[in-house]
Structures are given as C-alpha cells and as structure tokens.
DRENPA-3360 file (N, C-alpha, C; in nm, 2 decimals, always signed):
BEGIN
1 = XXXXXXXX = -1.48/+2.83/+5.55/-1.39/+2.83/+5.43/-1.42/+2.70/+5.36 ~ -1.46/+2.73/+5.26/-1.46/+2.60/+5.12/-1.33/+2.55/+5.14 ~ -1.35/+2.43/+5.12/-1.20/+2.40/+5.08/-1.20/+2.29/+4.97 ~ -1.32/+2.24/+4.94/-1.34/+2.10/+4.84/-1.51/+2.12/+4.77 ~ -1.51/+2.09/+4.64/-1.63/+2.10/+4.57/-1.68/+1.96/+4.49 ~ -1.76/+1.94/+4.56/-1.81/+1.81/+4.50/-1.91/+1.80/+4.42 ~ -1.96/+1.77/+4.33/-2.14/+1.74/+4.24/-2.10/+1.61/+4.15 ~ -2.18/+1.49/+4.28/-2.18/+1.37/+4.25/-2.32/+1.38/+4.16;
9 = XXXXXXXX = -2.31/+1.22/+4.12/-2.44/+1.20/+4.03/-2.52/+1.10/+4.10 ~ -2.51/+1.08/+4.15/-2.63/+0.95/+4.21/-2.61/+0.98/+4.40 ~ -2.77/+0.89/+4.45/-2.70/+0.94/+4.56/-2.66/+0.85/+4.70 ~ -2.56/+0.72/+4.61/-2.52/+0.67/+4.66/-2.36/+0.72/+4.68 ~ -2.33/+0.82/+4.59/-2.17/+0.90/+4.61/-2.24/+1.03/+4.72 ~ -2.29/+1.08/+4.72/-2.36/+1.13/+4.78/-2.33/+1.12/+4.99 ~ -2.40/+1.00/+4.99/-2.41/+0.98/+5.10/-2.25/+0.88/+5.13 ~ -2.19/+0.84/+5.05/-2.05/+0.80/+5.08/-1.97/+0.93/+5.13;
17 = XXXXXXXX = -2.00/+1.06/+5.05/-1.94/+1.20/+5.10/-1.94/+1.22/+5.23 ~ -2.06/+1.26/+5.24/-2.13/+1.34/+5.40/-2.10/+1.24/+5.48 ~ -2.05/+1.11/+5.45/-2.09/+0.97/+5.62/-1.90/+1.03/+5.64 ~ -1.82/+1.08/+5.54/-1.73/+1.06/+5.63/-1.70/+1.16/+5.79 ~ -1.61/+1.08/+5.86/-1.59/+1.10/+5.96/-1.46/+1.23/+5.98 ~ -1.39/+1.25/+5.91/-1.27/+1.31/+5.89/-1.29/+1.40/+5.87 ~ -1.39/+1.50/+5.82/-1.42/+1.62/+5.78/-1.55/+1.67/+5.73 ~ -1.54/+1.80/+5.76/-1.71/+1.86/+5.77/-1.74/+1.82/+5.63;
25 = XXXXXXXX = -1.87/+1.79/+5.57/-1.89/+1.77/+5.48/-2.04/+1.82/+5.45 ~ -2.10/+1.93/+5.37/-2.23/+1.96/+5.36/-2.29/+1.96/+5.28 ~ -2.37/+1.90/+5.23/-2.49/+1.91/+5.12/-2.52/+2.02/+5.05 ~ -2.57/+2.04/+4.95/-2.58/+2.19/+4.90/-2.61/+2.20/+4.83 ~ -2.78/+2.27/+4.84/-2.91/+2.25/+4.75/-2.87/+2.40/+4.65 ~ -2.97/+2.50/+4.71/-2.92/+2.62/+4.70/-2.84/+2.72/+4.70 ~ -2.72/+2.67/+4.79/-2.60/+2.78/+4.82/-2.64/+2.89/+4.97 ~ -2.76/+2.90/+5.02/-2.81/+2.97/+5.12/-2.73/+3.00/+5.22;
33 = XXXXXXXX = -2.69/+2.88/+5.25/-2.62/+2.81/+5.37/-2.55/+2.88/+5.38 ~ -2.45/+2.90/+5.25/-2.27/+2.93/+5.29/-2.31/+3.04/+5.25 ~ -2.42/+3.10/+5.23/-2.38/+3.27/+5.24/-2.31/+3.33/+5.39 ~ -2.36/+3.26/+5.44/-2.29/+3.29/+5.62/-2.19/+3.26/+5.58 ~ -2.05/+3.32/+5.67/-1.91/+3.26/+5.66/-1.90/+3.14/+5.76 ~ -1.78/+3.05/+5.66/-1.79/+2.96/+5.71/-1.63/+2.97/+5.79 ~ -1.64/+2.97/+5.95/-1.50/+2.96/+5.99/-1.36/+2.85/+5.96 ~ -1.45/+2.74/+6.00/-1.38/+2.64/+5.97/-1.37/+2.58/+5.84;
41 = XXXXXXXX = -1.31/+2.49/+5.81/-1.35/+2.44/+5.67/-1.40/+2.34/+5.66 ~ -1.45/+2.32/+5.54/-1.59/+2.25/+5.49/-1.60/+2.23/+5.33 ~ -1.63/+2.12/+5.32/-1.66/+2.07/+5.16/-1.75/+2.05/+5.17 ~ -1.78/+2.10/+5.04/-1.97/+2.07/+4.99/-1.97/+1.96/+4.88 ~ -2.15/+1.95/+4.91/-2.16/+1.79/+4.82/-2.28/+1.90/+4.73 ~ -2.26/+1.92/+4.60/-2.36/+2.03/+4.50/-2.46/+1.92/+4.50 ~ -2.60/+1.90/+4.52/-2.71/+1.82/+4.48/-2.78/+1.85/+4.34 ~ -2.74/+1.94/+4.29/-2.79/+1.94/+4.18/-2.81/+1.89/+4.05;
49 = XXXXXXXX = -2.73/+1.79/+4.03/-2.72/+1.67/+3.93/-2.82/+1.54/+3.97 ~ -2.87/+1.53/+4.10/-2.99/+1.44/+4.14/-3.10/+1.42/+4.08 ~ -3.13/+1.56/+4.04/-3.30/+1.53/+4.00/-3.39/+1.54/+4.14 ~ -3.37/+1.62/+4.21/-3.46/+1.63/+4.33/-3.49/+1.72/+4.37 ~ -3.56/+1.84/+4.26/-3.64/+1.98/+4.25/-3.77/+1.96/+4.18 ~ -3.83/+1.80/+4.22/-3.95/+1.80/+4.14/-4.09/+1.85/+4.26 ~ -4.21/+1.84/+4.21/-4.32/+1.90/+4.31/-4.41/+1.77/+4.19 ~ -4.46/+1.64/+4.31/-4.53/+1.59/+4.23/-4.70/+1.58/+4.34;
57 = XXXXXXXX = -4.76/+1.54/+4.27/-4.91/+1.51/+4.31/-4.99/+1.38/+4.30 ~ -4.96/+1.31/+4.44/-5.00/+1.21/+4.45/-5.12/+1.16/+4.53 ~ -5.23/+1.16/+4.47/-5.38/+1.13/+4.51/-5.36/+1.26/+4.62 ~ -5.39/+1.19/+4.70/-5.43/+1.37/+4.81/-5.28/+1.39/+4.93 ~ -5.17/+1.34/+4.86/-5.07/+1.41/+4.91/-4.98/+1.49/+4.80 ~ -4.88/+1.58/+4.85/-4.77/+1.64/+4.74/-4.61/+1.62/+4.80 ~ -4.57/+1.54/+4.76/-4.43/+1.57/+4.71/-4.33/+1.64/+4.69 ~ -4.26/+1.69/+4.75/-4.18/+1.77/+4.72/-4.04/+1.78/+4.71;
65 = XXXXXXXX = -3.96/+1.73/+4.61/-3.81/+1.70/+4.62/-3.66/+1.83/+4.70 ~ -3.60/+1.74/+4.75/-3.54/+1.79/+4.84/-3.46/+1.97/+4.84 ~ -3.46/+1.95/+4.68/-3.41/+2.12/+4.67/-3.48/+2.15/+4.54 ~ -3.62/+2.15/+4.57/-3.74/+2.24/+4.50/-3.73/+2.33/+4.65 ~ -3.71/+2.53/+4.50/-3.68/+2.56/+4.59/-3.78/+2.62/+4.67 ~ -3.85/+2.72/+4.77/-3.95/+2.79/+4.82/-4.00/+2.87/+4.72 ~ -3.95/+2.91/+4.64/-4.00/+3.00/+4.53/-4.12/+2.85/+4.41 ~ -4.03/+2.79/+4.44/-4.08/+2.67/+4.34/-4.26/+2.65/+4.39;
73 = XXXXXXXX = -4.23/+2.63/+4.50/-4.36/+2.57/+4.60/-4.46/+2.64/+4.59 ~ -4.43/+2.83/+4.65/-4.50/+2.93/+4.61/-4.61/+2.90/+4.45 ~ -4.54/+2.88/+4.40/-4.61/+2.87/+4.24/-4.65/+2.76/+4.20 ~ -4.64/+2.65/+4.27/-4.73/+2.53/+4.22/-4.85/+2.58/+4.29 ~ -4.97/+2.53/+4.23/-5.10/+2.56/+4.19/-5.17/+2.44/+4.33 ~ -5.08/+2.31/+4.34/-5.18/+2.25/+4.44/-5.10/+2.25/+4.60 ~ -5.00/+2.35/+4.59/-4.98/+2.41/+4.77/-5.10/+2.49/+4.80 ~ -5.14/+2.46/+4.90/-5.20/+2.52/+4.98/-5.24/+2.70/+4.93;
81 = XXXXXXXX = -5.37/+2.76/+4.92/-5.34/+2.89/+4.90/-5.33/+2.98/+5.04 ~ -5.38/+2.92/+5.14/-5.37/+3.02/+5.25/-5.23/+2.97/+5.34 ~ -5.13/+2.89/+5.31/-5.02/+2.90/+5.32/-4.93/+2.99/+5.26 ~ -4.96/+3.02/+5.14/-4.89/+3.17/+5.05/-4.79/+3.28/+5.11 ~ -4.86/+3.35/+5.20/-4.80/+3.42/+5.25/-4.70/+3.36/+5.35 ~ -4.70/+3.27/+5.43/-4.56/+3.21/+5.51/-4.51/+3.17/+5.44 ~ -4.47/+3.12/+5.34/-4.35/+3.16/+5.18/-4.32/+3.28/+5.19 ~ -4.40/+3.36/+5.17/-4.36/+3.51/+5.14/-4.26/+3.54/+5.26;
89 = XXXXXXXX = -4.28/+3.55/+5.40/-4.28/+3.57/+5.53/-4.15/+3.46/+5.51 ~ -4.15/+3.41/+5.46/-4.01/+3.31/+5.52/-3.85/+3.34/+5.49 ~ -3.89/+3.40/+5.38/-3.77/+3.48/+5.30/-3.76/+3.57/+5.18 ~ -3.71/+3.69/+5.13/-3.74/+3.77/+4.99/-3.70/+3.69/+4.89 ~ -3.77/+3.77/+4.82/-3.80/+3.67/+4.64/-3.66/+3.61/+4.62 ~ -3.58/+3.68/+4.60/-3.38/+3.65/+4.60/-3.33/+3.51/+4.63 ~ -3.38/+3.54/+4.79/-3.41/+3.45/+4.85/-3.42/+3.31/+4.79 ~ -3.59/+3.33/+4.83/-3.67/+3.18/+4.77/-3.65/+3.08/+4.64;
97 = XXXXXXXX = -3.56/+3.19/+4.57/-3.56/+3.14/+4.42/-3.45/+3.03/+4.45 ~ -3.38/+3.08/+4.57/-3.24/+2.94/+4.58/-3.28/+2.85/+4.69 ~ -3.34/+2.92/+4.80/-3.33/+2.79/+4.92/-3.47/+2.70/+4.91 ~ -3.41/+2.60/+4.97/-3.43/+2.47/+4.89/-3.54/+2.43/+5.04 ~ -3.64/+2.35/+5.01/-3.73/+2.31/+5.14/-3.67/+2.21/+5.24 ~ -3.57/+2.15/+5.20/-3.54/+2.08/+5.27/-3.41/+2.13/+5.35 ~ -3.30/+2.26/+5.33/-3.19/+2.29/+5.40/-3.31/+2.44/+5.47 ~ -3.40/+2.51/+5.38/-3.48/+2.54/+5.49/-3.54/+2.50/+5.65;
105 = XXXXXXXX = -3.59/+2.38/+5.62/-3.62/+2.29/+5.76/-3.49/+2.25/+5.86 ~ -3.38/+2.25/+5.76/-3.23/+2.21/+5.86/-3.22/+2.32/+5.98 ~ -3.21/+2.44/+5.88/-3.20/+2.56/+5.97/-3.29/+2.61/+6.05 ~ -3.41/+2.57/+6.03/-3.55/+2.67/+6.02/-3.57/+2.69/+6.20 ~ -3.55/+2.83/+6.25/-3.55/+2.83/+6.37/-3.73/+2.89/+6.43 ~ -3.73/+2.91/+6.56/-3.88/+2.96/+6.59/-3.97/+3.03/+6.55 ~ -3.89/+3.14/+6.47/-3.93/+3.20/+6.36/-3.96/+3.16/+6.23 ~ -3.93/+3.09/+6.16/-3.91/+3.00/+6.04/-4.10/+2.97/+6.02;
113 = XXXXXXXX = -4.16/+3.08/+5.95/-4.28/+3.06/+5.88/-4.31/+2.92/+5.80 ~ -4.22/+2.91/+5.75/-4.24/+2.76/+5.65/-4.23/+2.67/+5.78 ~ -4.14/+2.63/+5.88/-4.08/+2.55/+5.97/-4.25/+2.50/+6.03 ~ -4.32/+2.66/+6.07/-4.47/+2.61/+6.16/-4.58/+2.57/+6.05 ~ -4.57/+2.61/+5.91/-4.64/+2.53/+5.88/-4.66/+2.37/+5.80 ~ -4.52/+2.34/+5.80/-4.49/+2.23/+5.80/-4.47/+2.11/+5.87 ~ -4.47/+2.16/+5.98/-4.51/+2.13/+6.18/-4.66/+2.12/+6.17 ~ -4.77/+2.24/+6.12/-4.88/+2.16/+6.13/-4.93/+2.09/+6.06;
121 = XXXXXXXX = -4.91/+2.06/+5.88/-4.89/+1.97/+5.81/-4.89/+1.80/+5.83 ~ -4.83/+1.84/+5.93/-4.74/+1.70/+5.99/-4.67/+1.62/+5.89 ~ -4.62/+1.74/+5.81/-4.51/+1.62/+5.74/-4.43/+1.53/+5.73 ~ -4.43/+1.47/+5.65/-4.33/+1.36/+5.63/-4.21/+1.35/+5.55 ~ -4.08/+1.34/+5.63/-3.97/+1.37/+5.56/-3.89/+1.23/+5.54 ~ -3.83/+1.22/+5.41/-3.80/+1.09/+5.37/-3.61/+1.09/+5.36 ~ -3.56/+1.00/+5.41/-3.45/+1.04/+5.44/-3.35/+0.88/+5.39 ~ -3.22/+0.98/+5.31/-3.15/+0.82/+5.31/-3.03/+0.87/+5.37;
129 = XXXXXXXX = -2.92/+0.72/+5.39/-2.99/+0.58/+5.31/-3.10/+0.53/+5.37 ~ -3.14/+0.42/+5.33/-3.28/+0.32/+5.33/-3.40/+0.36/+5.36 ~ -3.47/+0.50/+5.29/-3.55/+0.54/+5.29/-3.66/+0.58/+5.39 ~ -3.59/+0.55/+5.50/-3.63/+0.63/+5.67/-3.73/+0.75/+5.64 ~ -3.82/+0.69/+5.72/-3.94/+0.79/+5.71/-3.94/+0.86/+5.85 ~ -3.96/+0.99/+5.90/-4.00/+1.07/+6.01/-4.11/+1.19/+5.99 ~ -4.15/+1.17/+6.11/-4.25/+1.29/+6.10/-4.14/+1.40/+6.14 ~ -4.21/+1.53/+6.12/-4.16/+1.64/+6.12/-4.09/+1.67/+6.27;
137 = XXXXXXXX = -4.23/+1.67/+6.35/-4.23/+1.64/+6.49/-4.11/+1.59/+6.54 ~ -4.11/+1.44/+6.51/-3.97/+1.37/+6.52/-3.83/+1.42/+6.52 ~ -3.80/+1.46/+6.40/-3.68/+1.50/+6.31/-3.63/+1.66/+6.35 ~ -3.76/+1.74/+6.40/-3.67/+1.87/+6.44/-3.60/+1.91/+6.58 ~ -3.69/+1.83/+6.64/-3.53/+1.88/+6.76/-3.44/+1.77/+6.80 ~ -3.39/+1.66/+6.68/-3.30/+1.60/+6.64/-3.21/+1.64/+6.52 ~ -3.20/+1.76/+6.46/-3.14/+1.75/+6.36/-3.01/+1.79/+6.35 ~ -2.97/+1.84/+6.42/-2.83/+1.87/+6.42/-2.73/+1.72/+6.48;
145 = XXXXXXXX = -2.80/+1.58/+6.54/-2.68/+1.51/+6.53/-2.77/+1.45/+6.46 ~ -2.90/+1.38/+6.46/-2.95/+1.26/+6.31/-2.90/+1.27/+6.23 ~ -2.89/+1.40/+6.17/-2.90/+1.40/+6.03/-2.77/+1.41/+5.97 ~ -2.67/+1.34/+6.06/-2.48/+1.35/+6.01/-2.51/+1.25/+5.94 ~ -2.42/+1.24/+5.82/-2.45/+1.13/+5.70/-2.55/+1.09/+5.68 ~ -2.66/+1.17/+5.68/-2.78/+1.16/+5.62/-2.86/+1.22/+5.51 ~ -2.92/+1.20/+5.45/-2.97/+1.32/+5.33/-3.13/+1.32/+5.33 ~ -3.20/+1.41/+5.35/-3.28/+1.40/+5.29/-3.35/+1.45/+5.14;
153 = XXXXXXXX = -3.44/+1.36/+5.11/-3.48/+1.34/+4.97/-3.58/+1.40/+4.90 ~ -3.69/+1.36/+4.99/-3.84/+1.44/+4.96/-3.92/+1.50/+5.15 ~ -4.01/+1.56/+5.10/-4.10/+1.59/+5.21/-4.26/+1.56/+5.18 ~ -4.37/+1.53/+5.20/-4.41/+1.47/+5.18/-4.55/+1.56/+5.29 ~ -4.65/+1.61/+5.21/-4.72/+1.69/+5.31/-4.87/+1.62/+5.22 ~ -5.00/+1.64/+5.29/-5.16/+1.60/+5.28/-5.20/+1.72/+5.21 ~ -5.31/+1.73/+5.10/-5.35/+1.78/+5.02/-5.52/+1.79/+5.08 ~ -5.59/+1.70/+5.09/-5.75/+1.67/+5.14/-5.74/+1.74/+5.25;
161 = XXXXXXXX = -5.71/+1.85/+5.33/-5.80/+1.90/+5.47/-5.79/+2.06/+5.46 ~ -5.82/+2.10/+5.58/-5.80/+2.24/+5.56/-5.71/+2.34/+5.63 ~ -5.68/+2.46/+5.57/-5.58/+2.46/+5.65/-5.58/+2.66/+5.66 ~ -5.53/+2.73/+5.80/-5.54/+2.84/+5.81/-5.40/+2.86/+5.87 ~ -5.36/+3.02/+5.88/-5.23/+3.07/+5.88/-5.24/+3.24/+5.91 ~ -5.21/+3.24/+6.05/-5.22/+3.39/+6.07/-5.11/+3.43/+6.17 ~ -5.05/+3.55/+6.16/-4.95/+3.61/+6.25/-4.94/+3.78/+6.26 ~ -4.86/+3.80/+6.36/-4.82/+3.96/+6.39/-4.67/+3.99/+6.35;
169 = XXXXXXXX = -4.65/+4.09/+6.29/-4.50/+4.11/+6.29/-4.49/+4.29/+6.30 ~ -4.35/+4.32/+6.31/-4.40/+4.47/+6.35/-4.34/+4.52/+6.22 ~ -4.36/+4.47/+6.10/-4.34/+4.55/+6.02/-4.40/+4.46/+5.88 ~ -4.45/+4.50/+5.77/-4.51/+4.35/+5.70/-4.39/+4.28/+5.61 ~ -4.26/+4.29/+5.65/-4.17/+4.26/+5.59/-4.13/+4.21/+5.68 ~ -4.13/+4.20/+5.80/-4.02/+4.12/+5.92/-4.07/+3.98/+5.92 ~ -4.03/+3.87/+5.99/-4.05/+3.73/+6.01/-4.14/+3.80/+6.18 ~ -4.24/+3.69/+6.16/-4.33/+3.72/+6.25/-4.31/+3.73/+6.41;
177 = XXXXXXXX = -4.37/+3.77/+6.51/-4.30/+3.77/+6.62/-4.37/+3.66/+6.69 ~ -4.54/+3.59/+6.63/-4.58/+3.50/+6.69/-4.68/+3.48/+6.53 ~ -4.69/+3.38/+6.52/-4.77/+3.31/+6.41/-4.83/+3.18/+6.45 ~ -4.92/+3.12/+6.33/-4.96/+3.01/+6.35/-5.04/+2.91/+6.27 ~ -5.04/+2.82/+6.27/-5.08/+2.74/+6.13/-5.23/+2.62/+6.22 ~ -5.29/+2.65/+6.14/-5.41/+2.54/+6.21/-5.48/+2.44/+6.06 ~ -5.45/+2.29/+6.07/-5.48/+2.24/+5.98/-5.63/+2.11/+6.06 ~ -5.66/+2.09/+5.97/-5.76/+2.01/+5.96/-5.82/+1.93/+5.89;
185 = XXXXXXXX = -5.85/+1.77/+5.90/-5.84/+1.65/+5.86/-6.00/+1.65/+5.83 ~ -6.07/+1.57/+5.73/-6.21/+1.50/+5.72/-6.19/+1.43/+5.83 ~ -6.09/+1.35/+5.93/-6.16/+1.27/+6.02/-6.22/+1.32/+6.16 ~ -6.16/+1.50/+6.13/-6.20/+1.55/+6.25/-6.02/+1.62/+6.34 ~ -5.96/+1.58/+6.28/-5.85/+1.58/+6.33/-5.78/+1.73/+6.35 ~ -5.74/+1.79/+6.45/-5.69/+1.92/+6.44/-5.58/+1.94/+6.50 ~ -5.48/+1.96/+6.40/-5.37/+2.02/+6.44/-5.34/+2.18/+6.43 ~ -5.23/+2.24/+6.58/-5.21/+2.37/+6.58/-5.00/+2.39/+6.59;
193 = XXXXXXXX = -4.99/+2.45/+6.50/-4.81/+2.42/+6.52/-4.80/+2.57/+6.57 ~ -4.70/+2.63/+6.64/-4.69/+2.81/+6.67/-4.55/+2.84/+6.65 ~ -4.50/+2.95/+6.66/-4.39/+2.99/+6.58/-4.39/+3.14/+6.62 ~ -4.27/+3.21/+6.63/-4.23/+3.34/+6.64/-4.14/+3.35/+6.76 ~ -4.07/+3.27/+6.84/-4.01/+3.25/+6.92/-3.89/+3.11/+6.96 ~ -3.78/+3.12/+6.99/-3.70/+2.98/+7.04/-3.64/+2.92/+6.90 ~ -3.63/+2.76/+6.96/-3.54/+2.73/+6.85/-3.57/+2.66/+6.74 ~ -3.72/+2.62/+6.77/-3.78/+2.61/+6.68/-3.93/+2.60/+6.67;
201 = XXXXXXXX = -4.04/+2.57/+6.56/-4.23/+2.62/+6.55/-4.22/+2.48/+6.69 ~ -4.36/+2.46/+6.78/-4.39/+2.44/+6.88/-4.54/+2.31/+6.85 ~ -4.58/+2.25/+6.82/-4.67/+2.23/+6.84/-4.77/+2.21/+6.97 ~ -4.87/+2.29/+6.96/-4.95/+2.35/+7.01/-5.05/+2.24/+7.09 ~ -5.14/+2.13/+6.97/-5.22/+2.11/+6.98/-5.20/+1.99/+6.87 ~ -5.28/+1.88/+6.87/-5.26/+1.75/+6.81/-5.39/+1.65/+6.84 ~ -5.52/+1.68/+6.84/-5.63/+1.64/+6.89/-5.75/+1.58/+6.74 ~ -5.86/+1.54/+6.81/-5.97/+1.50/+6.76/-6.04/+1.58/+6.72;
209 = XXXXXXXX = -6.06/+1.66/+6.80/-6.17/+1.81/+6.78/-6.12/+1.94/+6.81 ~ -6.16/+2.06/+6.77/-6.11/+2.22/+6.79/-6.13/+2.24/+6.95 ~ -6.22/+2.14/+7.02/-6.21/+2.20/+7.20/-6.08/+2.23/+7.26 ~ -6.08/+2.34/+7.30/-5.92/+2.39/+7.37/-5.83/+2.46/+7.30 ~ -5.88/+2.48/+7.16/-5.73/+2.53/+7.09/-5.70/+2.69/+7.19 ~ -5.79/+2.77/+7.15/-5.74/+2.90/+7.23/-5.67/+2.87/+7.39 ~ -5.75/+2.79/+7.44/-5.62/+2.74/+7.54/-5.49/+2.67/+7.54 ~ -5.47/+2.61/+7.42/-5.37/+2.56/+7.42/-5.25/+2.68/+7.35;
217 = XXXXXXXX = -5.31/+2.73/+7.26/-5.20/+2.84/+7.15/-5.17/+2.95/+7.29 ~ -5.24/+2.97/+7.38/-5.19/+3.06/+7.50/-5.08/+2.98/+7.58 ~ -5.12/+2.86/+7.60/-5.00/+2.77/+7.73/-4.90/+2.79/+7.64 ~ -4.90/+2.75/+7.48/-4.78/+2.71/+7.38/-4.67/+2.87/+7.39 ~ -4.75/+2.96/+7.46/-4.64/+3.10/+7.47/-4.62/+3.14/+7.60 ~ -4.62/+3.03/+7.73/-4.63/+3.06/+7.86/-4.47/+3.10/+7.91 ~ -4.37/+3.04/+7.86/-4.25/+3.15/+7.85/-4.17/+3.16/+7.73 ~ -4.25/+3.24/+7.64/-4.20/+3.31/+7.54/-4.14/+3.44/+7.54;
225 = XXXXXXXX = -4.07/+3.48/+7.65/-4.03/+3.58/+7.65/-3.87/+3.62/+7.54 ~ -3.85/+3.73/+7.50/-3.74/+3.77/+7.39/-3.73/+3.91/+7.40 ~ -3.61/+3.93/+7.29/-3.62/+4.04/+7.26/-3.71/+4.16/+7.23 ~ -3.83/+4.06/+7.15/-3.89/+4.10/+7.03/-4.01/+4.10/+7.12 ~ -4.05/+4.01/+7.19/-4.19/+4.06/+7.26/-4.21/+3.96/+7.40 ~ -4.27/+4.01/+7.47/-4.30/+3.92/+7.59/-4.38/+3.81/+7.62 ~ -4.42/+3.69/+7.69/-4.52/+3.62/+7.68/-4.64/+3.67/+7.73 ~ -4.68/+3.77/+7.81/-4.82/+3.79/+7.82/-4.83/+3.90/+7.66;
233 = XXXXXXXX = -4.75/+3.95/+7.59/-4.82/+4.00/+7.48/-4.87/+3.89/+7.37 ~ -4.74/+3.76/+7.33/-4.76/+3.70/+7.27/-4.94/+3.59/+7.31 ~ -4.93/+3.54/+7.44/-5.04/+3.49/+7.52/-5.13/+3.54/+7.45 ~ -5.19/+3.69/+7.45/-5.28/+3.76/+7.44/-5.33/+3.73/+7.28 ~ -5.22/+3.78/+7.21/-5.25/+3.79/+7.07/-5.26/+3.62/+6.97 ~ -5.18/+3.53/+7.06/-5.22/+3.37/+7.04/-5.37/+3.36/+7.00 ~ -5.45/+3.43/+7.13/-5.62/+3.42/+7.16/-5.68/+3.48/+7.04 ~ -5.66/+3.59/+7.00/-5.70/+3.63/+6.88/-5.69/+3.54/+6.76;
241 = XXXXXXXX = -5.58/+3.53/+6.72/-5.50/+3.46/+6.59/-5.58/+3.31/+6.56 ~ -5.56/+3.23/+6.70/-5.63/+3.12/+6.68/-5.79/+3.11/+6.63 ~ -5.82/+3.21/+6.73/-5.99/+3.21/+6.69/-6.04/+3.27/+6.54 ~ -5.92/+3.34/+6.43/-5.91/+3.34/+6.33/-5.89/+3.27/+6.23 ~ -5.77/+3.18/+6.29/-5.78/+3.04/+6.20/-5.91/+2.97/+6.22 ~ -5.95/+2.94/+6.31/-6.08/+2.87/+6.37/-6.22/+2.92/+6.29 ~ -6.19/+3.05/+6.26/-6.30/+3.12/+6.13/-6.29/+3.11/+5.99 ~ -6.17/+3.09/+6.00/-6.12/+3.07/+5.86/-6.15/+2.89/+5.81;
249 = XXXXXX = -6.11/+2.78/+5.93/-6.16/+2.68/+5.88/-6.33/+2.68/+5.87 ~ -6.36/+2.74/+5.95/-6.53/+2.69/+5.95/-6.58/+2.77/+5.81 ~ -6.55/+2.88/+5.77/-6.60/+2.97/+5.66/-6.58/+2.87/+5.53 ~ -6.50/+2.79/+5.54/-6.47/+2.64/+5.43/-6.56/+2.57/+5.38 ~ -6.65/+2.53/+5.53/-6.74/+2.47/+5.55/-6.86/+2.48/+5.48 ~ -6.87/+2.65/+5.48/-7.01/+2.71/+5.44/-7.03/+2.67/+5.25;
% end
C-alpha cells in the first residue's frame, strides 16, 4: 500500500528520503515495481525530475542513466546488436517502455536476460551518495541490504569487444530456461555469465583465453535443477549454446 508520494528534484532530497530509518521508502523509475501489490506500506521517491534517462557514448564505453528505460536501450544504435534479443526476452514491449535498467538489475532474478548480460559485460554500476563504483559481480548478491539508502545513478558497460548471446526457452515468448552471454576483450579476455535458473545470472567463466568455456558453462549448471528443467538437460544444452557463442565470436574475426 502507497501511502506517501514523493518527486524530489535533486538527488541530494533523494537520498535524504530513502536513508530514513522509520519507514519503507522506494525509488521509482518506471512504476514496474509496484505493479506487484504492495502489503505493507511504502512511499515512493518518483525519479523522474533528475535527468537520469540519458544513453551517452563515451570513447568505447556507454552510459546509461539510471531509468533509461529497456525499451530506450533496445533503440540506441551503439548497444550491442547481438544483445537485442535479451531485451526482447527480458520483458513485452508494455513492459520495456517503463522499466528502467537500473530497478531491472534490483530485481533481476536467474532468469533475467538483461541481468546475464550485463554480468558478462562486467558492468559498472555507479551508486550514491559519493559516487561508489561496483562491478556488477560485486553488487548482485548484495543488493537487497547494500543498496538501503542508496541510489543508483548510471551503469556503465564497454563498447570495443565482442560479444555473443544464445538460449533455449520452451516457447519464443517465455524467459529462457538456460541462456548465455559470452563477451570478449582485444586483450584476449573472455568472459561467460549464464542464466535460466536461481536467484540470480552466474558467472561462468572470467579468463585470458576461450580454453574451458564448454567446461565451465556445464559445471555453471551442475545443480540446476527446477521446475522448468533439470541439470543434466540444462548441462547438455550449455555444451551446445556455448560452442555457438564461440562461433559467433570467431565469425567477427573473419
């Protein structure tokens, strides 16, 4: 239950809101959130007077302010194009047009398309007050207490490398049941993040070179078992998927 409506202007009222101690207090890019009911009560802090739905481009990173929303991202020109579809995969157009990249990542559970590829991104999320930097890695399986009186601002992802994205789902409208994102650095560097299971994308793999990934995207689903599918199916179909990303970067090359 709502019970208080706030839309401050700067975001030093902002973070004066959410630090207190006395009552729930939630940020609120899009509205996504509180489509769920809310039992208890809760005031919101409206972000929308900030200025923090920009998408900027800086040398070979991008920027992305805290409630630009997934629809936003979708349609800038220098995201990623073989990321596209885990946008699509993350939520319907309805959707995307309101939630915001950053109350995405708050929630974003095992499933959460955007979550694994912004896990292998290895982004960087910029957080006030005092402009606290974390990697992605860091920040997700801390976010439900870090982030009490905290806000974040921007996210902050690499533009120069390469990057592939493949999954199974049992229907092409469902959120995947195992996915996976494989990015790659000029220094040689390869990251694998995985996703379709638990509580949140997994990172896989975080190396120098591509030796081992198919072994690693199989260990990363060693008990993945759920509703939705078991770990020797998931295992199995890992082996494929990766060695697709793995085609997909080299085919870059040519």
């Amino acid at each position: 239950m709502i019970t208080t409506y706030h839309r401050p202007r700067t975001l030093e009222e902002v973070i004066t809101l959410i630090s207190r101690s006395n009552t729930k207090t939630l940020p609120l890019g899009g509205g996504t959130l509180l489509s769920h009911s809310q039992v208890e009560p809760v005031e919101v802090v409206d972000l929308q007077a900030l200025g923090l739905n920009h998408i900027k481009k800086n040398g070979n990173s991008l920027e992305m302010g805290a409630t630009t929303t997934l629809q936003q991202l979708l349609e800038n020109p220098d995201f990623p194009n073989a990321f596209q579809p885990a946008l699509k995969l993350e939520a319907p157009l309805n959707i995307r047009n309101a939630a915001t990249v950053a109350g995405t990542l708050v929630v974003s559970e095992g499933r959460s398309t955007f979550g694994t590829i912004m896990l292998a991104l290895d982004a960087k999320i910029i957080i006030q007050p005092d402009d606290q930097e974390l990697l992605i890695g860091t920040l997700l399986p801390l976010r439900e207490n870090f982030l009490r009186g905290k806000l974040i601002t921007k996210i902050v992802i690499p533009l120069n490398i390469k990057v592939a994205f493949q999954y199974v789902a049992r229907t092409p409208s469902d959120k995947p049941i195992i996915c996976m994102a494989l990015t790659h650095w000029p220094s040689g560097r390869t990251r694998l993040a995985v996703g379709g299971y638990g509580k949140m994308p997994l990172l896989a793999m975080d190396g120098t070179e591509s030796v081992g990934l198919e072994a690693a995207a199989r260990n990363a689903f060693n008990d993945a078992n759920d509703n939705w599918a078991t770990a020797e199916y998931r295992q199995e179909i890992a082996g494929i998927l990766v060695n697709r990303c793995l085609a997909t970067i080299d085919s870059t090359n040519e």
